[in-house]
N, C-alpha and C positions, 0 to 999 in steps of 0.2 A: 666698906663704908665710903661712901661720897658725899660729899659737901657740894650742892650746885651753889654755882655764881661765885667760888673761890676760883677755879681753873685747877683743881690739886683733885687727887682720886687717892685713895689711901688703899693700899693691898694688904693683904694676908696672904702669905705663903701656906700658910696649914690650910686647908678645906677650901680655898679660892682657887687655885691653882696645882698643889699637891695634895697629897694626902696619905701616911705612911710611904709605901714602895708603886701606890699606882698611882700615874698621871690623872686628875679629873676632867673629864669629857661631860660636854654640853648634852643635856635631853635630847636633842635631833639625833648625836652621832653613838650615844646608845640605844636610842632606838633604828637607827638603821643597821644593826649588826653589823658595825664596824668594831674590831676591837682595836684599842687605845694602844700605843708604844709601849713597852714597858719604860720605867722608868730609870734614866740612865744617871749610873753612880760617878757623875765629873769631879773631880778637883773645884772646877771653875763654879758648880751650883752650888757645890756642898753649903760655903758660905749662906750662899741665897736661902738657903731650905733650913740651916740654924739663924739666919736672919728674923724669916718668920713675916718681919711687918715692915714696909715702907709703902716711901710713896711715890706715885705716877703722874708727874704734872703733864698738861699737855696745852701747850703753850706756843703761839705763833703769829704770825701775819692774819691767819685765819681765826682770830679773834675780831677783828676791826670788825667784821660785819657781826657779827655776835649772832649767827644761825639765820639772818635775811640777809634775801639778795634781790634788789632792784622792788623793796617793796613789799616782798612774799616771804613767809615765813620757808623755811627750806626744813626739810624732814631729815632727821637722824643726826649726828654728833657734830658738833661744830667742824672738827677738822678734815671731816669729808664735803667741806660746800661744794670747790671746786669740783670734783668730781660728780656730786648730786645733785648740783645746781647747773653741769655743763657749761662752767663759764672756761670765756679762750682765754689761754695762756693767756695775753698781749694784756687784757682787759684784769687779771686775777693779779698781773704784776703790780697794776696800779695801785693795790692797796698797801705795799711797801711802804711807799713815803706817811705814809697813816699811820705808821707801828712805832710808836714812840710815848714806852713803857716808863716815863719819867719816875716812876713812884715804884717801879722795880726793885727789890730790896731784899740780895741774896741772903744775908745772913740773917734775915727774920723771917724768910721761907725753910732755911735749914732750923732754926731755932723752933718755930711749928713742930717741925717732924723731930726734933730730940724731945721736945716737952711730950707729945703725944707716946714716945717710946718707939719711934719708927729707927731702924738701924742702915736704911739706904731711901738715895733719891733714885731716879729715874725722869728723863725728859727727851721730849724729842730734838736732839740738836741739828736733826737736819727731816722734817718730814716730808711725806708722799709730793706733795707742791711744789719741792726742791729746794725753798729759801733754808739757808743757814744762818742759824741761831747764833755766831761764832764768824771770826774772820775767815772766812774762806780762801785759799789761796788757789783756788779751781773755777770762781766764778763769783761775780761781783754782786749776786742776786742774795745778799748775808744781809744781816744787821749793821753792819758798818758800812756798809758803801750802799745800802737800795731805801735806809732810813734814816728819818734825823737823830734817833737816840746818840749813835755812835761812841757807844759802849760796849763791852763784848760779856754779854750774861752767862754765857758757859764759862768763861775764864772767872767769873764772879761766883759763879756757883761753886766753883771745883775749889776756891781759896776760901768760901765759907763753911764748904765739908770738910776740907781737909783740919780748917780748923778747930772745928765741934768732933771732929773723930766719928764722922757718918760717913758711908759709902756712898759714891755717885756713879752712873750710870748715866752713858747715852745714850738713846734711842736713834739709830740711824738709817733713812730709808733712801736707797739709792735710786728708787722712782725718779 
């Protein structure tokens, strides 16, 4: 299920991603006789796999432009501009001081996902682009020191899950 123009992607773990003992593979990669992983019995999924339903926000700097850049509508998912759009480093930073999510509002984005019956979040706390969602103590290119919000939304989120008794995840890309 997807909701455009929320920023929220909502998963199933049954039939989206698993399904009984085998991994689901995209059309392309059954049709090029590839076969799939089997599917591996972790401690750490089991959860995920009796989870069942959450949800995937994807949430950044790389919203400011909202899928244009300089004008042009830019082709495929907001969080890849940079990279689709070939903009420089120097030039993609600037849009930091722009990310200020005033109306940000963790515990009514966790409160969506308990009404809906979702049993985890998921978020990028640090995507392919580098900035972090979160005070970063490795580089100053975060939410707290590269824009005006100066809040830290992962520490917001993780005190609104922890409170409604829903699991959180982060999404982290060391890009």
């Amino acid at each position: 299920m997807l909701q455009r123009g929320t920023g929220v992607t909502a998963l199933r773990g049954q039939g989206n991603m698993c399904h009984g003992d085998h991994v689901m593979t995209s059309w392309r990669e059954r049709m090029s006789g590839r076969n799939p992983a089997p599917a591996v019995d972790h401690p750490g999924l089991r959860w995920w796999r009796e989870a069942r339903f959450g949800m995937f926000i994807h949430w950044g700097i790389y919203t400011v432009p909202a899928g244009r850049w300089k004008g042009r509508e830019v082709e495929g998912i907001g969080e890849w501009i940079m990279h689709r759009a070939r903009i420089p480093v120097g030039e993609y930073e600037k849009l930091a001081p722009r990310f200020n999510p005033v109306r940000f509002d963790a515990e009514a984005w966790v409160q969506l996902a308990v009404t809906a019956g979702m049993r985890y979040l998921v978020i990028p706390a640090k995507h392919h682009d580098g900035f972090a969602l979160f005070d970063s103590p490795c580089s100053e290119y975060d939410v707290i020191d590269a824009t005006p919000f100066g809040r830290d939304p992962m520490a917001e989120l993780a005190a609104a899950c922890k409170k409604a008794g829903i699991r959180l995840c982060f999404y982290y890309s060391q890009d």
